[in-house]
C-alpha positions as CSV (number, residue, x, y, z in Angstrom):
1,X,-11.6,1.7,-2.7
2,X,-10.7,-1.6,-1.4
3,X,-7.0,-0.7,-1.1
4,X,-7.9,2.4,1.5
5,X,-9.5,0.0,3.3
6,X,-7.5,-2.4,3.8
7,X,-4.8,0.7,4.3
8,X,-7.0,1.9,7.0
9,X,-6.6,-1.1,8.7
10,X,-2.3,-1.1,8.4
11,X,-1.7,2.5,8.6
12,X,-5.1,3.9,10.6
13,X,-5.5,7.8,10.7
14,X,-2.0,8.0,8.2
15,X,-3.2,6.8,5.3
16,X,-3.8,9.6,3.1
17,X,0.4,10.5,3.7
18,X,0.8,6.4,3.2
19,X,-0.9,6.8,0.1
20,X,1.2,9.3,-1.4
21,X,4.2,9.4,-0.4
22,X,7.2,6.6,-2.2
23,X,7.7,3.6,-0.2
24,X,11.4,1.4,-0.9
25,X,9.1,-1.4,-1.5
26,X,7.2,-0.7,-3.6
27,X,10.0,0.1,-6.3
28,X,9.9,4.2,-4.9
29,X,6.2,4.5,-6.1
30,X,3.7,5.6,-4.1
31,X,0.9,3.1,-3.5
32,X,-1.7,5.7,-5.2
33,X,0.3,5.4,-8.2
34,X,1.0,1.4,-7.7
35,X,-2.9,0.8,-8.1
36,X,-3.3,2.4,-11.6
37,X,-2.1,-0.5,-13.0
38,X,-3.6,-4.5,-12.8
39,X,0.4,-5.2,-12.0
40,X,0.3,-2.5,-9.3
41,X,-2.6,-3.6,-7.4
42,X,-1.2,-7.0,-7.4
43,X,1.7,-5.9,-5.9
44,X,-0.2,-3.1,-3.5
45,X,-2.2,-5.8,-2.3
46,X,0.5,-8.4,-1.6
47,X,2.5,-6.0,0.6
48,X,-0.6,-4.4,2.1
49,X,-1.2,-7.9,3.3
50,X,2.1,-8.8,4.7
51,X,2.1,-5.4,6.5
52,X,-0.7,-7.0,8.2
53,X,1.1,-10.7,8.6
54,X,3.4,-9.2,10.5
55,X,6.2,-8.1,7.9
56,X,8.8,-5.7,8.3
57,X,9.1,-3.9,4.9
């Protein structure tokens, strides 16, 4: 639940295609399947937070 938040604060009202579809950065895994895992949040949360720093991904 925290990672919608935080990726209705990046992506606003897209978050639900955000969510599902592949992103290059995040290996070609969606971030719904990224967050599964311990490993995947880690990483979900570390480019959710440079998406907000700023970061071109």
């Amino acid at each position: 639940m925290r990672q919608h938040y935080r990726g209705r604060r990046v992506f606003s009202e897209q978050t639900v295609d955000r969510f599902t579809a592949p992103h290059p950065a995040l290996g070609g895994l969606s971030p719904l399947e990224l967050q599964r895992t311990r490993y995947g949040e880690r990483k979900l949360t570390a480019f959710s937070q440079n998406m907000l720093d700023g970061a071109f991904l």
